[in-house]
C-alpha positions in Angstrom: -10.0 -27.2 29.4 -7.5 -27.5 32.0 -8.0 -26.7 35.6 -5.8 -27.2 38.9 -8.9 -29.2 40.6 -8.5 -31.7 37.5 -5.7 -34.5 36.8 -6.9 -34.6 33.6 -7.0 -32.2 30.4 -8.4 -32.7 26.9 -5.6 -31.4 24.7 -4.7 -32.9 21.4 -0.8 -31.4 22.2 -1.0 -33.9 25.4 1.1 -30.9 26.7 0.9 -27.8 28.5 3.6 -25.7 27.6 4.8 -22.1 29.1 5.9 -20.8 25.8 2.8 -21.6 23.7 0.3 -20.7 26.3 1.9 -17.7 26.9 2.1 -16.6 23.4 -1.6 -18.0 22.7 -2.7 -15.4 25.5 -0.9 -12.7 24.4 -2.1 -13.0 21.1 -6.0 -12.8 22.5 -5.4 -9.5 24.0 -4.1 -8.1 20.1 -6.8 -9.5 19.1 -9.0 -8.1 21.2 -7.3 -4.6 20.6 -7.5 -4.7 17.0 -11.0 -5.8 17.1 -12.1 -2.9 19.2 -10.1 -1.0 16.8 -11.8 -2.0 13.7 -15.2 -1.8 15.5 -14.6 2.0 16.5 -13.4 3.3 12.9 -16.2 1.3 11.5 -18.9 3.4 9.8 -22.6 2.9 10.0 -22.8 1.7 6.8 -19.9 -0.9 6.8 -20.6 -4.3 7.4 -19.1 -5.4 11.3 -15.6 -6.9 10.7 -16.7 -9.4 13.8 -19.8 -10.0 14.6 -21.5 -9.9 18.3 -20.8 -12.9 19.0 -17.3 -13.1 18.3 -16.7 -10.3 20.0 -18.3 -11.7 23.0 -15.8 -14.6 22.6 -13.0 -12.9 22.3 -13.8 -10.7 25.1 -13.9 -13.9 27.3 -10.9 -15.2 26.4 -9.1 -11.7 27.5 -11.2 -12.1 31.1 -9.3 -12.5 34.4 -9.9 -16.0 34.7 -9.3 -17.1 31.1 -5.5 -15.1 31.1 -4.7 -16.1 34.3 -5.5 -19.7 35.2 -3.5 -21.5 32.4 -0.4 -19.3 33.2 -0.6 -19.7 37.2 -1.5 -23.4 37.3 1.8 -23.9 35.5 3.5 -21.8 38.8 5.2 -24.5 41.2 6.2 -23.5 44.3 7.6 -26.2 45.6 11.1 -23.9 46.5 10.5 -21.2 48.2 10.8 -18.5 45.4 8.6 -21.0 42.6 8.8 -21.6 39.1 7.0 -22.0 35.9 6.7 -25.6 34.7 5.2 -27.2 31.6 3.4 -30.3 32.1 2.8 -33.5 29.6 0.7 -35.9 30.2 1.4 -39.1 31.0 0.6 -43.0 29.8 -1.7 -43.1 32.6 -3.5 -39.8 31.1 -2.4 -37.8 34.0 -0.3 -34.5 34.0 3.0 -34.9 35.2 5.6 -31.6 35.0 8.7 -31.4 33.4 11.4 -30.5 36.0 13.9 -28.8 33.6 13.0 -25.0 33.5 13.3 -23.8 29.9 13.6 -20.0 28.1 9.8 -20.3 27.7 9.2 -19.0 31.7 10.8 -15.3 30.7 7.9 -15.0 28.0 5.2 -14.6 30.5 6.7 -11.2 30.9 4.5 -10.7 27.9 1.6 -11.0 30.1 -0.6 -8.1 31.9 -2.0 -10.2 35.2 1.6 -11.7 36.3 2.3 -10.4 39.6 5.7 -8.5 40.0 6.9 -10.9 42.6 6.8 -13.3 39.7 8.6 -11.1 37.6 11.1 -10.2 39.7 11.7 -14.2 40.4 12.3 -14.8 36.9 14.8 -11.9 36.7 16.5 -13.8 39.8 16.5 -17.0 37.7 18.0 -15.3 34.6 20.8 -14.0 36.3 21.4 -16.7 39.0 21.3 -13.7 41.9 22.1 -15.3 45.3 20.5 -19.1 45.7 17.9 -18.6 42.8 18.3 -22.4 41.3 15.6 -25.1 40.7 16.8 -28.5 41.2 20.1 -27.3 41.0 19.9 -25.8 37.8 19.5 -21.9 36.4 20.3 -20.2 33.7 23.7 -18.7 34.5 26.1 -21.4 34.4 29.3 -21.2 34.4 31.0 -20.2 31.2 27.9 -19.4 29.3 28.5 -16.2 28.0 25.6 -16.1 25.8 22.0 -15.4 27.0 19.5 -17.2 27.2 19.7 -21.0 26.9 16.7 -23.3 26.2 17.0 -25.0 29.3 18.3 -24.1 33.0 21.6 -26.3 33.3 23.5 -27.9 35.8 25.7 -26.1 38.1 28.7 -25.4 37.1 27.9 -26.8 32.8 29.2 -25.0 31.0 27.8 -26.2 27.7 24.0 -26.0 26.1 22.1 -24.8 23.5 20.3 -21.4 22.8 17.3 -20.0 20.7 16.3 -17.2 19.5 13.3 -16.9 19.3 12.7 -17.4 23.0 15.5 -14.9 23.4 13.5 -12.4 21.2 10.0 -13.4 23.2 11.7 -12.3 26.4 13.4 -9.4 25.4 10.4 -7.9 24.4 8.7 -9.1 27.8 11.1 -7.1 29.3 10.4 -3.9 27.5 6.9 -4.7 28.7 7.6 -4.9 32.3 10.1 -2.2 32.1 13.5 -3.8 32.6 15.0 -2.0 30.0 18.5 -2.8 30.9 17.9 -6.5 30.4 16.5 -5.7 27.1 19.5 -3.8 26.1 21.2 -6.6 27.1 19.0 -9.1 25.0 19.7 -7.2 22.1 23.2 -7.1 22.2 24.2 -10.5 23.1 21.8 -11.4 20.4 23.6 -9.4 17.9 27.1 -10.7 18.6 26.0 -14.4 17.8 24.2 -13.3 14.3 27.2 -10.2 13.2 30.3 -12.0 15.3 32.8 -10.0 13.0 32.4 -6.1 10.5 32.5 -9.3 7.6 30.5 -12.3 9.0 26.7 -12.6 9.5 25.3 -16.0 10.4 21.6 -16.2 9.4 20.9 -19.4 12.2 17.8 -19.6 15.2 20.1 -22.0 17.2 23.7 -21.4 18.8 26.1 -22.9 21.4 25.4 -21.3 24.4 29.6 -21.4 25.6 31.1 -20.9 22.2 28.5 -19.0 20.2 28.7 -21.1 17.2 26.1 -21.9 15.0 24.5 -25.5 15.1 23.1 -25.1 11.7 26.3 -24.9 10.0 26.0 -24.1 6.2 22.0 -23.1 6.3 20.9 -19.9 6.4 17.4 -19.4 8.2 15.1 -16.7 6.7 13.0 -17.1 10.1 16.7 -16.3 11.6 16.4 -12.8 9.3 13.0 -11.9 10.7 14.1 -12.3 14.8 16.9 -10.0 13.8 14.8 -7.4 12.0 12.5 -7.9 14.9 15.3 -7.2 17.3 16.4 -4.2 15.3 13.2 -2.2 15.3 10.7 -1.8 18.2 7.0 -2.6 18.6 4.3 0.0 17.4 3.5 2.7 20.4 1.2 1.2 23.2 -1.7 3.5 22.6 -3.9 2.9 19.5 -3.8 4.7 16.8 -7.1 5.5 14.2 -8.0 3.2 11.6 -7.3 3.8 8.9 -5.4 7.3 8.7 -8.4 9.5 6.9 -11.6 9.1 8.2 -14.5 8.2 5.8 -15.9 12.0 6.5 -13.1 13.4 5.2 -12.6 11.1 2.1 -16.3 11.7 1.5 -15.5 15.2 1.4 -12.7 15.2 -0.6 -15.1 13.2 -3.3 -17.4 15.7 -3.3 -15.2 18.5 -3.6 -13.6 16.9 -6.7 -16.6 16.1 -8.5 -18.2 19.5 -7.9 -14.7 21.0 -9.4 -15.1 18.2 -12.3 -18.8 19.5 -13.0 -17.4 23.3 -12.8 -14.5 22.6 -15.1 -16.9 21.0 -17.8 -19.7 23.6 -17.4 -17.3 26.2 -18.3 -15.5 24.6 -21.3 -19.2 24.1 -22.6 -20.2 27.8 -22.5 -16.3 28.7 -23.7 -17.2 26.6 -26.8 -20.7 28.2 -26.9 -19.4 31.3 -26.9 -16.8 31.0 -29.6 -19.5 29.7 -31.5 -21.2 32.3 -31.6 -18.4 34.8 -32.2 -17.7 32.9 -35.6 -20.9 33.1 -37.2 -20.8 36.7 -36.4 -17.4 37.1 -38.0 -18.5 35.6 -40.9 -21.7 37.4 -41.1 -19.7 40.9 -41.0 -17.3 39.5 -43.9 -20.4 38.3 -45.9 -22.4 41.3 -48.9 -25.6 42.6 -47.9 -28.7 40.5 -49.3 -29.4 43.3 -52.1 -25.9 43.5 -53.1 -25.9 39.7 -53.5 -29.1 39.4 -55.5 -27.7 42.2 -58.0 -24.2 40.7 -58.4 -26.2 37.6 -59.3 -28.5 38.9 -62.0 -26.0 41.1 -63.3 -24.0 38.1 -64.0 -27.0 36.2 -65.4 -28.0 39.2 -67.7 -24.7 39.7 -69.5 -23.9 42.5 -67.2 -27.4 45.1 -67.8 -29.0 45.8 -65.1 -32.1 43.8 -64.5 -35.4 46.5 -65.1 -37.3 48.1 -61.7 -40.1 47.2 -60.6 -41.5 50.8 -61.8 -40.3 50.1 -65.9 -42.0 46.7 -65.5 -45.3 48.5 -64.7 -45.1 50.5 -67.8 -44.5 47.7 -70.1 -47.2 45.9 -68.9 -49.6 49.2 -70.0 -48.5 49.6 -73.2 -49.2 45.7 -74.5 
């Protein structure tokens, strides 16, 4: 709820800070993107991942005004070039900025709506080109040969500390804003300090800004493991892809298809079996006597082996008696 026009904010941080509200932003927009993303592979019969009203919300918080206004009102201009500044507030309840520029300002390169006079400003600040200082303080000191520290020193200091995870935040703001060399340059110097040596690899998020030593001596970070993995590989393609990779027609489809094969393989082991069935009983019918035959091997071996009298002698008998 912050606005220039205000003193006041309702916050429960009691801070405005550049790097959270520029990550906070940015993470609205990929929200936004894999909402819409969801929402367009989504079939009729799916139940909405968000529902009208969220997406209405979200929507907002990617407007113009919603982006823009928290970064810019942290913009001071009070040298010519201007600077981003976070802002506390104070025991009075009023907001009073912090005039120690830290690494946070080089994430709003994550942002869309920052103009490219602003960009170009930080890029003065990062590399201390001509009489680009606040305060007397930027962030090429003498003797720092490590990129970037967590707060614009003195002239002519030659000692601080660095993170990196704000170094990681504005490398990949500079892939965004197309300044690949200065990612390049990210990278590497961000490499040295984790793989100094072929046999050393120091897991840490803080180092010396001068030296390059670790200042968590003995601890190895797992957070410090994902920034370098996240240095090592680049984000996903700008342009969205389908979700997810085969579309419910075609995995509707494929079920078909394999239950109408299912139905075809069973309806012709069924007449197979029939079939052979059939075949049998004929075989054995074949092997089997004739009806006749078997009645006269029967009485033949009921009789003591005569032959049983015809019908015509059994007449005859009949007469006579």
């Amino acid at each position: 709820n912050f606005s220039s026009s205000t003193e006041t904010f309702q916050s429960p941080f009691k801070m405005l800070d550049t790097t959270f509200n520029a990550i906070l932003l940015n993470s609205d927009k990929a929200l936004l993107t894999l909402a819409q993303i969801l929402d367009s592979s989504r079939r009729y019969w799916e139940t909405k991942v968000f529902t009208d009203q969220e997406m209405q919300q979200i929507q907002a918080w990617n407007s113009f005004n919603a982006i823009n206004v928290p970064i810019q009102d942290l913009w001071y201009e009070e040298s010519e070039e201007g600077i981003y500044l976070s802002s506390y507030t104070n025991k009075n309840g009023k907001l009073s900025q912090i005039k120690i520029p830290n690494s946070g300002i080089f994430s709003t390169w994550l942002l869309s709506y920052q103009s490219e006079v602003q960009s170009e400003t930080l890029v003065e600040y990062l590399f201390g080109v001509g009489d680009s200082s606040f305060d007397g303080r930027s962030f090429k000191c003498g003797g720092l040969d490590y990129p970037i520290p967590e707060e614009a020193c003195p002239a002519g200091s030659a000692s601080g500390k660095l993170n990196l995870f704000g170094n990681l935040l504005a490398q990949r703001g500079a892939v965004k804003k197309g300044f690949n060399g200065i990612s390049s340059w990210l990278k590497k110097n961000a490499f040295q300090l984790l793989c100094p040596n072929q046999n050393e690899t120091i897991f840490s998020v803080e180092f010396n800004s001068s030296s390059g030593a670790t200042c968590s001596e003995g601890f190895a970070l797992s957070s410090a493991a994902s920034i370098a993995v996240l240095f090592a590989l680049e984000d996903a393609p700008k342009e969205s892809i389908s979700y997810p990779p085969i579309s419910h027609d075609l995995m509707f489809g494929i079920m078909v298809t394999e239950l109408v094969f299912a139905f075809v393989v069973g309806l012709t082991c069924f007449v197979l079996s029939l079939h052979l069935v059939r075949k049998m009983r004929n075989d054995e019918a074949k092997r089997a006597p004739p009806r006749n035959e078997y009645l006269r091997i029967l009485s033949d071996s009921e009789g003591g082996g005569k032959e049983a009298p015809s019908s015509h002698e059994n007449s005859d008998n009949q007469k006579q008696r």
